[in-house]
Phi, psi and omega in degrees: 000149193113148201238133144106354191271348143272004163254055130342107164304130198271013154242033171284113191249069192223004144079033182246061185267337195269007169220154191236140178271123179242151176225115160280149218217160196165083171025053188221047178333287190326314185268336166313311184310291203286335183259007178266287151344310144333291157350275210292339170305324183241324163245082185277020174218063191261156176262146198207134160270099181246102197280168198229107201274059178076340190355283192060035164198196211309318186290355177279293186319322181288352176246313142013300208271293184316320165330316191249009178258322230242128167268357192261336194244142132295138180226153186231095167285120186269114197284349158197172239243096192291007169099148190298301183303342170280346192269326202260307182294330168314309189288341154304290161293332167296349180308318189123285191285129179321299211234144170223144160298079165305134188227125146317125186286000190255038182237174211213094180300119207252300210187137204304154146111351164317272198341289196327286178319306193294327195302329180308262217302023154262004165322304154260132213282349179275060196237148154231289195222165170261077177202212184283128160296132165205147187280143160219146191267199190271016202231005182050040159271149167266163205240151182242194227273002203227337167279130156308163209124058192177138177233129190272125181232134180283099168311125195265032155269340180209080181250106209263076177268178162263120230286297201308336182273304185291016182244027185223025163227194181242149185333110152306159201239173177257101178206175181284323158242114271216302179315350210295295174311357189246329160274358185268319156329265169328327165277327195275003169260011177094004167242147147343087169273119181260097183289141168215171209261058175315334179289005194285301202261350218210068183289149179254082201306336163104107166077021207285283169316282176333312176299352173218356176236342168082186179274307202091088167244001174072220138308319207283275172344292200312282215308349187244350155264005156287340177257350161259010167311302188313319209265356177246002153289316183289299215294000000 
């Protein structure tokens, strides 16, 4: 669904062609509405994939609407709501574009000139993503200076990969940290995780979904923070 996304206007210079912004949605019209307006206040013609996790309410209209107003973007409605990381690697492969964005739909653009800095740094080809670094253990906690331990993981609230190197790793997940296994990957093939100071450029209100609908993680959620519970009593 979307209108203008092979009609690209052919005097666009603005040298971000080669990247696509994708946001995933899960019934959160307010915060969708705001960081996509946001978006467009500083990149309007950037290209953008807004997956719809099933909604079926004002915020699925509202992106309805965007489809067909907005020439640059596409939207993909999921008739159910397959979770943000499965909802986000889907939209990875269909992009399309050497590079993608990951944007949190609960984030907020303050000001133009990120994309540009992070696209420098695929300048080198071992480069895989661009964003805020965080140490995490293998249970997708972040871990501080004083635990054993550590995985670098590219926070995907705001995020710059290489489309082609992630589609030769493994999958984001439906986890709380939905990238893990996928940067664990990715370092052990030999790439680059590159920090640059996106909150500079990007507020993140944080838990924005989660916060009202929670992950739905089951057991799974319980069973792995009871064990790092465990594992920082041995530390």
């Amino acid at each position: 669904m979307g209108t203008g996304w092979n009609e690209m206007s052919p005097d666009r210079t603005n040298g971000l062609d080669d990247i696509t912004v994708v946001v995933i949605n899960y019934r959160t019209l307010d915060l969708t509405e705001r960081c996509i307006t946001s978006l467009r206040l500083h990149y309007p013609q950037v290209q953008l994939l807004v997956s719809d996790n099933g909604s079926a309410d004002e915020s699925t209209e509202y992106l309805r609407g965007l489809g067909k107003a907005d020439p640059y973007a596409r939207v993909i409605l999921h008739k159910r709501n397959l979770h943000h990381g499965p909802a986000l690697h889907h939209a990875v492969q269909v992009a399309g574009t050497t590079l993608v964005f990951s944007l949190d739909s609960d984030c907020q653009v303050l000001q133009a000139g990120f994309l540009e800095r992070m696209q420098c740094a695929f300048e080198d080809p071992a480069v895989y993503a661009v964003g805020r670094l965080a140490i995490m253990n293998r249970f997708g906690y972040e871990l501080d200076a004083t635990q054993p331990g550590s995985l670098g993981y590219i926070h995907p609230a705001a995020m710059l990969l290489d489309r082609q190197k992630y589609l030769h790793l493994k999958p984001f997940r439906h986890h709380g940290s939905p990238c893990l296994a996928n940067m664990r990957s990715a370092v052990r093939a030999g790439w680059r995780l590159v920090e640059f100071p996106v909150q500079d450029f990007i507020y993140h209100q944080g838990r924005g979904t989660c916060a009202r609908h929670g992950y739905d993680l089951g057991w799974q959620h319980v069973a792995e923070y009871l064990l790092n519970r465990w594992l920082k009593t041995k530390w």
